[in-house]
GUMAR-980678 format. One record per residue (C-alpha): residue number from 0; residue in three letters; x, y, z. Coordinates in nm, 4 decimals. Layout:
<vogus>
NUM|ALA|X|Y|Z
...
</vogus>
This chain:
<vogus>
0|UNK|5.7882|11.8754|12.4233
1|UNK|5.6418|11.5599|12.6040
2|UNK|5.3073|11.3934|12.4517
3|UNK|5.1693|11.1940|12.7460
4|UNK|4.9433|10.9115|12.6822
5|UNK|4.7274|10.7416|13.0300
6|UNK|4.5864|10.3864|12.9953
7|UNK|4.3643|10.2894|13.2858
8|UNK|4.2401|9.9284|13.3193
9|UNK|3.8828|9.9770|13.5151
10|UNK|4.0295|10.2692|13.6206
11|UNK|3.8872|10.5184|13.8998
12|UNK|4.0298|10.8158|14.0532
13|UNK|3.9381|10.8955|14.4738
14|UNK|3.9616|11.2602|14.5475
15|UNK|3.9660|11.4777|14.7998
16|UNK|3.5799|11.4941|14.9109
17|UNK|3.5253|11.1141|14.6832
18|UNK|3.4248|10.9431|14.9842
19|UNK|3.1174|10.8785|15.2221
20|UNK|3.1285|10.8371|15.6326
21|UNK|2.8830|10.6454|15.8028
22|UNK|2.7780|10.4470|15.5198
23|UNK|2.9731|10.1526|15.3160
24|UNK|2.8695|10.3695|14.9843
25|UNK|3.1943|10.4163|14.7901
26|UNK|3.1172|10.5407|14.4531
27|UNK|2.9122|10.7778|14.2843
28|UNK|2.5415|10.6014|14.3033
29|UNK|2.3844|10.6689|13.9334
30|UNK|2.3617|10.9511|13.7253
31|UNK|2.0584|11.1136|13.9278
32|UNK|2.2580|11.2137|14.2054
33|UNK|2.4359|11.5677|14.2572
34|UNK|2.7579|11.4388|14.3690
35|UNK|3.0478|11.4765|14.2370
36|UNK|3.4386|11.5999|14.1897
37|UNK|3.4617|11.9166|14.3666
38|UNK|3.5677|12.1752|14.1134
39|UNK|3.8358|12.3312|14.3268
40|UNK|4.0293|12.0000|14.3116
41|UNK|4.3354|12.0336|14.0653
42|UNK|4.3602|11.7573|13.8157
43|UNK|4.6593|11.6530|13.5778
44|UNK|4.4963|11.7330|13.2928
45|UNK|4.3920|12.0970|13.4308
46|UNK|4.7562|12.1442|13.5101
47|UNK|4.8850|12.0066|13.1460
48|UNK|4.6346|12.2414|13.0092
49|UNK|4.7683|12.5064|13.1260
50|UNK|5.1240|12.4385|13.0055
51|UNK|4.9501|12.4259|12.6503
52|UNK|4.8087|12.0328|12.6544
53|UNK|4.5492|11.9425|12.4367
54|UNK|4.3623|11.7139|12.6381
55|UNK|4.1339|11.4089|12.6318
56|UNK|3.9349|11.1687|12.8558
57|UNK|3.8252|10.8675|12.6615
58|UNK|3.6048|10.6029|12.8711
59|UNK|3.4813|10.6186|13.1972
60|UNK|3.4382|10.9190|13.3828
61|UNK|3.2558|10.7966|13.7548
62|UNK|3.2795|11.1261|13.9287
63|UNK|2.9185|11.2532|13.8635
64|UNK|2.7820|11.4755|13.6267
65|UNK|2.4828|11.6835|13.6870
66|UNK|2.3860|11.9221|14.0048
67|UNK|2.0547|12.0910|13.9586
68|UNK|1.9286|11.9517|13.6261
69|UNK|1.9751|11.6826|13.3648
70|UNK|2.1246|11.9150|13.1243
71|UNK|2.3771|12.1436|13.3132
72|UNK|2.6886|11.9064|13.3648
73|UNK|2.8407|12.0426|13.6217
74|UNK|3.0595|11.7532|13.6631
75|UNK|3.1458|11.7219|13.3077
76|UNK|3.5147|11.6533|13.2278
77|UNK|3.5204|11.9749|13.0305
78|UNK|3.4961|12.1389|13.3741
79|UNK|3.7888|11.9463|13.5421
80|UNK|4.0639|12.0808|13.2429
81|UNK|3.9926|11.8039|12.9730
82|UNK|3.9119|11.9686|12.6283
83|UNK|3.7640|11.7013|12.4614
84|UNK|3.5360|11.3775|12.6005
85|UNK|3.3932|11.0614|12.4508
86|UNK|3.2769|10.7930|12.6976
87|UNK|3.0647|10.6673|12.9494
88|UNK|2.9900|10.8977|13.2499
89|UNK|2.9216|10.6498|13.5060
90|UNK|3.0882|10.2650|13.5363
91|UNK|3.0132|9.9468|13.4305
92|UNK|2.6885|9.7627|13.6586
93|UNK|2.5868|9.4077|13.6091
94|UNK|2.2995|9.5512|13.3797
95|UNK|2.4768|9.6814|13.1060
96|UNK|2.5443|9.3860|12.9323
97|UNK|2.4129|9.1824|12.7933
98|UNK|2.2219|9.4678|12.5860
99|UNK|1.8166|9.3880|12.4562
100|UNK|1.7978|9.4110|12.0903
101|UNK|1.6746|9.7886|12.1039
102|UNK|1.6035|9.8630|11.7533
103|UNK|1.2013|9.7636|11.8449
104|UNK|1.1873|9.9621|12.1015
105|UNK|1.3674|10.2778|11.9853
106|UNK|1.1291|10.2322|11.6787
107|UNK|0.8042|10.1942|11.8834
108|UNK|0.9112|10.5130|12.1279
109|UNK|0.9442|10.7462|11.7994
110|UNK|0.5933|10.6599|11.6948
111|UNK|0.4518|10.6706|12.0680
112|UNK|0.6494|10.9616|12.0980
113|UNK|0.4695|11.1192|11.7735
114|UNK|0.1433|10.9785|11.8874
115|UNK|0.1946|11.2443|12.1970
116|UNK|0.2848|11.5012|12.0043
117|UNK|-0.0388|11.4760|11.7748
118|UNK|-0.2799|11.4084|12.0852
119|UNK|-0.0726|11.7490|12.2594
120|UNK|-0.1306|11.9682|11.9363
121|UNK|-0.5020|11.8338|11.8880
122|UNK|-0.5565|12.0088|12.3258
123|UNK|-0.3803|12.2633|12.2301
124|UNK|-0.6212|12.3722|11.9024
125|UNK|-0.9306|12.2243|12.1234
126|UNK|-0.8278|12.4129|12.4311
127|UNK|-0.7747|12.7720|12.1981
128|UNK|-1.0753|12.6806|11.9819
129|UNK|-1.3010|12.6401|12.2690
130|UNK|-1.1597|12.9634|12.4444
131|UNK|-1.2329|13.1669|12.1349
132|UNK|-1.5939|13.0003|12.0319
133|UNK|-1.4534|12.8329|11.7187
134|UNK|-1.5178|12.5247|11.8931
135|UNK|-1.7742|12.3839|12.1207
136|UNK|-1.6248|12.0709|12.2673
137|UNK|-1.6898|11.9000|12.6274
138|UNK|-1.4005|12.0393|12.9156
139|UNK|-1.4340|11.6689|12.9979
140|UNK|-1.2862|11.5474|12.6834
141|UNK|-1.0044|11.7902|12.6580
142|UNK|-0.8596|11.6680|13.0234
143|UNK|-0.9642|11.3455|12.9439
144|UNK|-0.7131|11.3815|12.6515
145|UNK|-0.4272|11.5701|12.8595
146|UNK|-0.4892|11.2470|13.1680
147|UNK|-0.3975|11.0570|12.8485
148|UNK|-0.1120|11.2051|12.7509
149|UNK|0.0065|11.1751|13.1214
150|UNK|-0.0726|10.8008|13.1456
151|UNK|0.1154|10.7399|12.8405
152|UNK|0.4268|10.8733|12.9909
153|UNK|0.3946|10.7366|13.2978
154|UNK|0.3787|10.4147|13.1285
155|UNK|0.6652|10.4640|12.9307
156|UNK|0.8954|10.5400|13.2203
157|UNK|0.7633|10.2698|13.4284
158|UNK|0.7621|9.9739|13.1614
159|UNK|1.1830|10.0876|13.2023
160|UNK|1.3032|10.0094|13.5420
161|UNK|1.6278|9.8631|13.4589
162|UNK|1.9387|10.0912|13.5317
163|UNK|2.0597|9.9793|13.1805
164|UNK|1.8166|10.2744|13.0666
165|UNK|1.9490|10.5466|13.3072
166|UNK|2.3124|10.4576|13.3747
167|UNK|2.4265|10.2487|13.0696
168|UNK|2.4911|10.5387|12.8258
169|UNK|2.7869|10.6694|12.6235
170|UNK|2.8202|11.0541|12.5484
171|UNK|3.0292|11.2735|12.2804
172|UNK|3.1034|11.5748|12.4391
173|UNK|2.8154|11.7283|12.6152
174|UNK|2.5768|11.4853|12.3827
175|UNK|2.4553|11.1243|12.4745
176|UNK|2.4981|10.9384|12.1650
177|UNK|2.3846|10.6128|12.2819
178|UNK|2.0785|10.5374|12.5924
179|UNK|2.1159|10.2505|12.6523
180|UNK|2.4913|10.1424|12.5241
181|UNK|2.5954|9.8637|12.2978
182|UNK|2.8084|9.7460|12.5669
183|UNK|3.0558|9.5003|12.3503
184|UNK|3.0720|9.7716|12.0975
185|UNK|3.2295|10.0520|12.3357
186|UNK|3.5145|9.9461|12.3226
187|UNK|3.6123|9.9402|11.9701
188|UNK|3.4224|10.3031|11.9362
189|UNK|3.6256|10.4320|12.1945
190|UNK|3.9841|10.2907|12.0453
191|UNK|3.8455|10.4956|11.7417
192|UNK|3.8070|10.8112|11.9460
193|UNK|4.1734|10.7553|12.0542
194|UNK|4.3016|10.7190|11.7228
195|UNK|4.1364|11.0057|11.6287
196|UNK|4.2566|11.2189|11.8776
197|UNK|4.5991|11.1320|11.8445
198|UNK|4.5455|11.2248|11.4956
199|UNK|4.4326|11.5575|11.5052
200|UNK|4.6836|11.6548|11.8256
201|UNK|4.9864|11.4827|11.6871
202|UNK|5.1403|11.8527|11.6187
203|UNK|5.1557|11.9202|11.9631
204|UNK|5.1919|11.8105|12.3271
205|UNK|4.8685|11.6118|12.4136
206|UNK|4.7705|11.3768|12.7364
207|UNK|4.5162|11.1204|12.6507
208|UNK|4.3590|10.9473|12.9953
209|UNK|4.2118|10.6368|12.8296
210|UNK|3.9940|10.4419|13.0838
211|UNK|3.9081|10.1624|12.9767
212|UNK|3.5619|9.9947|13.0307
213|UNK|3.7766|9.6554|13.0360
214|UNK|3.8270|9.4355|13.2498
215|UNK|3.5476|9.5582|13.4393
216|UNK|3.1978|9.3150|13.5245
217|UNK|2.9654|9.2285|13.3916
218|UNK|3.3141|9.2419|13.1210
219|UNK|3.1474|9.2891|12.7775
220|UNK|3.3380|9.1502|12.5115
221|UNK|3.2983|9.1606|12.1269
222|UNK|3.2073|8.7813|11.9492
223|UNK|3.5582|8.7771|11.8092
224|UNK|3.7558|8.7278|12.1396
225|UNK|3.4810|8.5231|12.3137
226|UNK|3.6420|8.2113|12.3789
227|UNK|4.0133|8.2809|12.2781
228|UNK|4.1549|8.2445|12.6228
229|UNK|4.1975|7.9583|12.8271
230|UNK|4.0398|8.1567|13.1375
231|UNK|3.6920|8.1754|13.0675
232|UNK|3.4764|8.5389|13.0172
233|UNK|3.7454|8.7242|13.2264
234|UNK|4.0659|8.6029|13.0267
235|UNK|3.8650|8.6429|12.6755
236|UNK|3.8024|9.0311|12.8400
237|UNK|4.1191|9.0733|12.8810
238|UNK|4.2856|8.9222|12.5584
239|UNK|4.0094|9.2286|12.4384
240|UNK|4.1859|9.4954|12.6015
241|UNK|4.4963|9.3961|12.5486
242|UNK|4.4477|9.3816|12.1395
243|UNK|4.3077|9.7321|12.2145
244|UNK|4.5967|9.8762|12.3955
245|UNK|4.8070|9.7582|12.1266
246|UNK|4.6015|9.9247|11.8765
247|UNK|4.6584|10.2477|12.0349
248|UNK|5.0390|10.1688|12.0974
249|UNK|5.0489|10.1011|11.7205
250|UNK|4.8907|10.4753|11.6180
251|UNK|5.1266|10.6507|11.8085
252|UNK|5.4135|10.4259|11.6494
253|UNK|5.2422|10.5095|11.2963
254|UNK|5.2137|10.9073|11.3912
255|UNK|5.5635|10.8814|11.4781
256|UNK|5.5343|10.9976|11.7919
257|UNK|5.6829|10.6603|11.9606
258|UNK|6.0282|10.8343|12.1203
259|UNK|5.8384|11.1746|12.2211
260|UNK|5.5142|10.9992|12.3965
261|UNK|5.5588|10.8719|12.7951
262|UNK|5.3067|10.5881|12.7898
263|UNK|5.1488|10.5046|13.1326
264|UNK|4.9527|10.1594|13.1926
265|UNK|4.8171|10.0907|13.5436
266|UNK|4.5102|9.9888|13.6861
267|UNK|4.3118|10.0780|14.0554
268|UNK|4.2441|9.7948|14.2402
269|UNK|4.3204|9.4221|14.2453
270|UNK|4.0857|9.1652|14.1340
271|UNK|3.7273|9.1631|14.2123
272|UNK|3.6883|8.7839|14.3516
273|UNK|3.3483|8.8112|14.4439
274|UNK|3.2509|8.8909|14.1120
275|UNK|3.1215|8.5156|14.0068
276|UNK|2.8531|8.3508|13.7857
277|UNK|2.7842|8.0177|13.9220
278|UNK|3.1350|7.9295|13.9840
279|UNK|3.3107|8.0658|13.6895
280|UNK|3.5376|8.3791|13.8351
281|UNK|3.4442|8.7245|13.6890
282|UNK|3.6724|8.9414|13.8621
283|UNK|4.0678|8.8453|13.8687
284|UNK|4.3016|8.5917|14.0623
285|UNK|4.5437|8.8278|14.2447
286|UNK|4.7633|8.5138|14.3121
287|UNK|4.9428|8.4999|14.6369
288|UNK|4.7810|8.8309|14.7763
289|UNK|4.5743|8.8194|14.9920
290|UNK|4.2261|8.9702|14.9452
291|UNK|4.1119|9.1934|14.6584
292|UNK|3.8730|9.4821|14.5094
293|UNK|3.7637|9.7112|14.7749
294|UNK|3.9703|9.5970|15.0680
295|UNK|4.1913|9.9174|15.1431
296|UNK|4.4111|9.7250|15.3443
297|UNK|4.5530|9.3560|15.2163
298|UNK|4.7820|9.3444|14.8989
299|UNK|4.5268|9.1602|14.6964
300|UNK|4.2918|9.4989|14.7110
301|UNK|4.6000|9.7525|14.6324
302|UNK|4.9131|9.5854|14.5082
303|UNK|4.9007|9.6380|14.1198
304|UNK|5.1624|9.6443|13.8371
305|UNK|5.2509|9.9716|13.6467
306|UNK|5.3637|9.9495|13.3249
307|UNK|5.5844|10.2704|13.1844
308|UNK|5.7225|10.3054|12.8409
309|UNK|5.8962|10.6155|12.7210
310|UNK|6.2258|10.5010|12.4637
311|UNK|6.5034|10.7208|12.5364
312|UNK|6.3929|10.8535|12.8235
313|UNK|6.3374|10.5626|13.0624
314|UNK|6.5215|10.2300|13.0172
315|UNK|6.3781|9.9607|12.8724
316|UNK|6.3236|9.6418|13.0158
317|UNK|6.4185|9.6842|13.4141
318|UNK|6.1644|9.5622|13.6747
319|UNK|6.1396|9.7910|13.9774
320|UNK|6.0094|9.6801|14.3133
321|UNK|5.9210|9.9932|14.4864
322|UNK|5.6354|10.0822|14.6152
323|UNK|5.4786|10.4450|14.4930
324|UNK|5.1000|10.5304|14.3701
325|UNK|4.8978|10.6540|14.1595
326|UNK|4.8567|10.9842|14.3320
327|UNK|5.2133|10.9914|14.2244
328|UNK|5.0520|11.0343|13.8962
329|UNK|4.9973|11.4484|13.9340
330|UNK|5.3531|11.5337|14.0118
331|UNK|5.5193|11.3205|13.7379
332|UNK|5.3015|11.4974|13.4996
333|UNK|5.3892|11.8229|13.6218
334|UNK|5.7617|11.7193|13.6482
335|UNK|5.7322|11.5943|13.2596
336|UNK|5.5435|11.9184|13.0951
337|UNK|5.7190|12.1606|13.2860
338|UNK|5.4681|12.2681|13.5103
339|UNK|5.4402|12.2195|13.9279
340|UNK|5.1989|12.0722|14.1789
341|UNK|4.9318|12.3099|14.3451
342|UNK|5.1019|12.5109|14.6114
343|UNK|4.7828|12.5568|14.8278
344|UNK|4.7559|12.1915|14.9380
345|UNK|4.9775|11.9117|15.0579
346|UNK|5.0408|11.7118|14.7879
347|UNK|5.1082|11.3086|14.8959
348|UNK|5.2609|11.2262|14.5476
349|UNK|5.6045|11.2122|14.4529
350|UNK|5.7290|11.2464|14.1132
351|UNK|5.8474|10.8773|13.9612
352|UNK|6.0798|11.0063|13.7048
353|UNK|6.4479|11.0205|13.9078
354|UNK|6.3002|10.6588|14.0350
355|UNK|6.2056|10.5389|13.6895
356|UNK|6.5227|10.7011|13.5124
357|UNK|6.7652|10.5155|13.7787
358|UNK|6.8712|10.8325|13.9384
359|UNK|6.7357|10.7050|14.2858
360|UNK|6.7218|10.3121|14.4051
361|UNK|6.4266|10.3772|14.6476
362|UNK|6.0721|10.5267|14.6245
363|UNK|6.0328|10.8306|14.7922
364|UNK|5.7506|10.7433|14.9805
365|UNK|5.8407|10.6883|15.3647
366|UNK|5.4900|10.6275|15.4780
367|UNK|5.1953|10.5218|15.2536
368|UNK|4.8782|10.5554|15.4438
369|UNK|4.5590|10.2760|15.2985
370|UNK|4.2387|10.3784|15.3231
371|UNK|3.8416|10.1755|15.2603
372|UNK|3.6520|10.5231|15.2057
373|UNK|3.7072|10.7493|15.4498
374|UNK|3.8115|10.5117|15.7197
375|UNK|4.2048|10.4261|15.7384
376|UNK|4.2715|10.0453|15.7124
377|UNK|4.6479|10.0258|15.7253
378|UNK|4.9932|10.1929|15.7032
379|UNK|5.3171|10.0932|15.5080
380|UNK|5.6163|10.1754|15.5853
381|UNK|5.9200|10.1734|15.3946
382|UNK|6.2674|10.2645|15.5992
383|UNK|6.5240|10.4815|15.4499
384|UNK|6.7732|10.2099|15.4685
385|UNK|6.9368|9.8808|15.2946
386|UNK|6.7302|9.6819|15.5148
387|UNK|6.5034|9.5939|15.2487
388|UNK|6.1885|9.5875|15.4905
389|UNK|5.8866|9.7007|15.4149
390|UNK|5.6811|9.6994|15.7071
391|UNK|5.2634|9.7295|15.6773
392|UNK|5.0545|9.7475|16.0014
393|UNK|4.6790|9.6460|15.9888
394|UNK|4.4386|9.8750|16.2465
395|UNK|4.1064|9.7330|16.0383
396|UNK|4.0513|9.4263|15.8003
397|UNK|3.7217|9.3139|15.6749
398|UNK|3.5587|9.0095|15.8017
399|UNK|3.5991|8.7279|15.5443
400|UNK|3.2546|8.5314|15.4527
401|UNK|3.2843|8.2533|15.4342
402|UNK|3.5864|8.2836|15.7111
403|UNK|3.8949|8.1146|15.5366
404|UNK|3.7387|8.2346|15.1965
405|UNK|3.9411|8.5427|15.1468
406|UNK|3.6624|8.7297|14.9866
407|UNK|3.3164|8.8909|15.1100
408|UNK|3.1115|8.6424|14.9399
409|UNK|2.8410|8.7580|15.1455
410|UNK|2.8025|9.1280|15.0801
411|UNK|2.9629|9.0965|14.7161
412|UNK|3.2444|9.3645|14.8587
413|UNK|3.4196|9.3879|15.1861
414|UNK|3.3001|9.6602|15.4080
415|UNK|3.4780|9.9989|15.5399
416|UNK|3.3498|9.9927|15.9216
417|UNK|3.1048|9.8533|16.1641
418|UNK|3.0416|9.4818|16.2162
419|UNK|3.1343|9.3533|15.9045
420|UNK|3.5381|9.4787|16.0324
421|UNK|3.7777|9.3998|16.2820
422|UNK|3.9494|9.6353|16.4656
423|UNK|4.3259|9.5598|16.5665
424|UNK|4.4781|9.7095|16.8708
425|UNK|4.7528|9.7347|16.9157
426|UNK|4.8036|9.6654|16.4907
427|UNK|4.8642|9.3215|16.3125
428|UNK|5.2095|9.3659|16.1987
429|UNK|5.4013|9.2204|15.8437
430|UNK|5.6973|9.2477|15.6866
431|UNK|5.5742|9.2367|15.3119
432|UNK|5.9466|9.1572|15.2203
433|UNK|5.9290|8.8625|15.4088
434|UNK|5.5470|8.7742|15.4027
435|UNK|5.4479|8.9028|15.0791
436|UNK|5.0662|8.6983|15.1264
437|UNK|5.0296|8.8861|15.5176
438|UNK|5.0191|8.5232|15.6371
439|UNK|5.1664|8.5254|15.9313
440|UNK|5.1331|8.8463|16.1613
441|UNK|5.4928|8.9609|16.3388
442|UNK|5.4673|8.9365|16.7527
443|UNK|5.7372|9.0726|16.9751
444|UNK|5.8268|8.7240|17.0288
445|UNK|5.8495|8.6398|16.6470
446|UNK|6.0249|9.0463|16.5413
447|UNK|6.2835|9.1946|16.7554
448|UNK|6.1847|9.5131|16.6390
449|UNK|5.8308|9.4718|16.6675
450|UNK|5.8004|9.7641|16.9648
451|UNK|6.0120|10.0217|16.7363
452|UNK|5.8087|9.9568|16.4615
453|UNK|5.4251|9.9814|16.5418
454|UNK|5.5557|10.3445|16.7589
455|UNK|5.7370|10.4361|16.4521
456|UNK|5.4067|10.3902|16.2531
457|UNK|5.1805|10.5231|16.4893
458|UNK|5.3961|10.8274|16.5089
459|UNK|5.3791|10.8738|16.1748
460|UNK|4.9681|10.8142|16.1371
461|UNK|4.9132|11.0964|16.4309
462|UNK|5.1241|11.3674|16.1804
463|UNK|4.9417|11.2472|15.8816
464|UNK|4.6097|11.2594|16.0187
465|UNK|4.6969|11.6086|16.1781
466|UNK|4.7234|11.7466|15.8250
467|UNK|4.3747|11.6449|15.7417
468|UNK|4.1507|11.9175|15.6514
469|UNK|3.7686|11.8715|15.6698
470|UNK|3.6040|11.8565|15.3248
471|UNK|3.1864|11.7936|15.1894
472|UNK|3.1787|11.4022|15.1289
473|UNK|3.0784|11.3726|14.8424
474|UNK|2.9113|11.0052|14.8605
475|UNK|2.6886|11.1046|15.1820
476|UNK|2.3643|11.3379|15.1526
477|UNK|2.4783|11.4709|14.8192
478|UNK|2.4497|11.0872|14.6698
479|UNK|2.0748|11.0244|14.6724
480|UNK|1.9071|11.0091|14.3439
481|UNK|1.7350|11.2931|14.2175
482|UNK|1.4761|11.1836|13.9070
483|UNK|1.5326|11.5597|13.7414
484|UNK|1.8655|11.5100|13.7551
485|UNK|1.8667|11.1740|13.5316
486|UNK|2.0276|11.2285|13.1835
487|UNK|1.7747|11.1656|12.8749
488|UNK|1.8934|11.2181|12.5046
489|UNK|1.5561|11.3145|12.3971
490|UNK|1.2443|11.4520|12.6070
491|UNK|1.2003|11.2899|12.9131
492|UNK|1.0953|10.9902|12.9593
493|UNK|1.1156|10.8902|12.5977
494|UNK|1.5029|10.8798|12.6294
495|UNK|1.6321|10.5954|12.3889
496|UNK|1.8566|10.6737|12.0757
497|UNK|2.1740|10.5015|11.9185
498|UNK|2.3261|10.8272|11.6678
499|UNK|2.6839|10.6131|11.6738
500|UNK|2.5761|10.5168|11.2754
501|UNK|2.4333|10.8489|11.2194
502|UNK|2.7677|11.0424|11.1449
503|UNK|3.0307|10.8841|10.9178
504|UNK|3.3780|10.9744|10.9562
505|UNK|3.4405|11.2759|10.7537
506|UNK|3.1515|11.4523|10.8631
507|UNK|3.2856|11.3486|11.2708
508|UNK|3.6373|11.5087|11.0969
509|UNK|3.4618|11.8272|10.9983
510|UNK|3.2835|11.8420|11.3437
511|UNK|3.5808|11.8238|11.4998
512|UNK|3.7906|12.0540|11.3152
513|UNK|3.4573|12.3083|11.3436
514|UNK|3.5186|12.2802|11.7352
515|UNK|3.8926|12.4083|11.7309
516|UNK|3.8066|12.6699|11.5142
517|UNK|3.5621|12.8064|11.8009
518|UNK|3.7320|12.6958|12.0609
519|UNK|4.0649|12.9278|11.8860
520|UNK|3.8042|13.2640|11.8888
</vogus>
């Protein structure tokens, strides 16, 4: 058996459906909207589940979460094939850290909130008293008394404007544990959470998709790593992570489940570089690459390293330059438990193992198609020959601001469409074997086989896009806030708690063990 253990750096996954068309919106808004994963999409931990997986999301989960109230989770990872979850159901935002001391206010809400409950009982017994002539007490006063209890609310929820309040939360199963999160404390909690589950599953075949919260702005980080690298807030984030990932590297070694566990470190998307504070960098150097976060086209924005580790099975040490994806992620998995790929739908991923295992030199991939939303950016292709080519033609890039900056300073992130994009036609052309930083586009002057190429790619784009099948997006109509729809931990509006230091570890043991028993009947 195979115990399969996924570590995501600022990880997000783009679905069938995960998109928006006519708007630059790319991601799930806030945690009042109804949009979300569609539920007849087939994740890799649905598919390991049903070859006997136990199976856990720890971290971020950014594909939605409730549909028609704040309370049904209809997007919850327990409906996508994950059996347990522990993490933050929406993504890091500039106001999530740092955190307000909150230990004032969550005191002064449990005594306003009292204060409501008193004034509500005293209408109540007025309100019966008066209907059954106990009582004789002005109409005036008891409304006057209910306008109160209105204004007090009101108050409440507008006195908290701050997405840190309505986004910024961490949840334990289907409970929210923590409105608004300790940011710089998630991270340890949720290294805990993977301990623990590696614990308790250790017996069996497991996958464990950690996302990590790392390295992504506003990048909280704990006192004890602040100012331990030599690269300012970003490196001192990642030092963070990186002692983190070895903790969990270090459990499974302990567990002795080191030769039996494929490990899988990756992350989504090069660095961020608009993500600045005066002129200290936030978001990543992606050296030589040009652009970054959010461009679906240039290197910088897609190119990032994968780091497998699986003794026995996959040899240690080599360094291979091929180019797959993370959608190859599904079929690996399936090729690793034993199961298989849905049958119902083209599947774009190939599985890495004969490719990390040295039973094949190249990818599989022919053609890798790039897309910024729903709007395709740029193709790769890689020939099925020695050449050692890898060819990439550009039909959209984003429109640099400042020009020569190599970044969307302007808008904070480069844009899908419109006027903020250029359209190429015919395509700017690169050989990334040759021009790894897309410096220099190819010309028929410059690339004898300039004319073979871009008809070979466009050839290929027509097929692909013929296989396209219209789907709901997602990120359109479905991703405008709805307030009923905004979690709360307690009784709306008065939604700020912190139960982290309300259960100590045995009784978070016998809570846990209490869940397989029911989940077993």
């Amino acid at each position: 058996m195979t115990w399969v253990l996924e570590i995501w750096a600022a990880t997000a996954i783009t679905p069938s459906g995960m998109v928006s068309s006519g708007n630059n919106t790319r991601v799930v808004k806030n945690l009042a909207v109804p949009a979300g994963l569609p539920l007849n999409e087939t994740t890799f931990a649905a598919l390991l589940k049903k070859q006997g997986y136990s199976t856990g999301l720890i971290g971020k989960w950014h594909q939605g979460l409730n549909c028609d109230s704040r309370s049904d989770h209809c997007h919850h990872p327990y409906n996508y094939g994950f059996d347990y979850y522990y993490g933050m159901p929406y993504t890091l935002i500039d106001s999530c850290w740092p955190a307000p001391s909150r230990s004032m206010e969550i005191a002064f809400e449990s005594r306003l909130w009292l204060c409501i409950q008193l004034v509500a009982i005293a209408v109540l017994t007025l309100t019966f008293g008066k209907l059954s002539g106990w009582v004789s007490v002005p109409w005036l006063l008891i409304f006057s008394m209910i306008l109160f209890i209105f204004l007090l609310g009101y108050a409440w929820l507008s006195s908290y404007t701050s997405r840190l309040y309505w986004d910024c939360l961490l949840m334990r199963e289907h409970e929210i544990t923590e409105q608004p999160m300790k940011a710089e404390r998630a991270g340890s909690i949720m290294v805990k959470e993977a301990i623990s589950f590696l614990e308790r599953y250790r017996k069996g075949p497991f996958l464990l998709f950690f996302s990590f919260l790392h390295v992504h702005v506003p990048l909280p980080t704990t006192d004890d790593f602040i100012g331990t690298s030599k690269h300012g807030l970003y490196g001192d984030n990642v030092e963070e992570m990186d002692f983190m990932v070895g903790k969990i590297l270090d459990a499974i070694d302990e567990f002795g489940l080191r030769n039996d566990t494929l490990v899988y470190f990756t992350s989504d998307h090069g660095g961020h570089l608009e993500a600045r504070r005066g002129h200290a960098q936030l978001g990543g150097w992606n050296g030589i690459y040009k652009g970054g976060k959010g461009m679906g086209g240039w290197e910088g924005g897609i190119r990032v390293p994968g780091i497998v580790r699986w003794p026995g099975k996959i040899p240690a040490g080599q360094f291979i330059k091929e180019a797959t994806s993370l959608m190859d992620i599904l079929p690996t998995l399936a090729s690793v438990s034993g199961g298989s790929p849905p049958q119902d739908r083209i599947i774009d991923g190939r599985d890495l193992m004969p490719l990390l295992q040295g039973n094949i030199r190249h990818s599989e991939h022919e053609f890798l198609f790039h897309y910024c939303s729903s709007y395709l950016h740029a193709v790769r292709w890689i020939p099925k020959d020695d050449s050692g080519a890898v060819w990439k033609a550009h039909y959209v890039t984003p429109i640099f601001q400042p020009p020569s900056s190599g970044g969307c300073y302007v808008t904070s992130l480069c844009q899908c469409f419109g006027e903020q994009v250029t359209y190429h036609n015919p395509p700017l052309l690169f050989d990334l074997s040759r021009d790894p930083s897309e410096s220099t586009p190819l010309t028929p002057d410059t690339e004898p086989l300039y004319d073979v190429v871009i008809k070979k790619v466009a050839t290929a784009l027509k097929e692909h896009q013929e296989t396209i099948m219209p789907v709901t997006y997602q990120l359109a109509e479905l991703n405008q806030a709805r307030k009923w729809l905004t979690p709360c931990c307690g009784v709306f509006p008065f939604c700020l708690c912190d139960k982290e230091g309300e259960l100590s570890a045995p009784m978070l043991r016998r809570r846990h063990n209490y869940n397989q028993v029911t989940k077993g009947q």
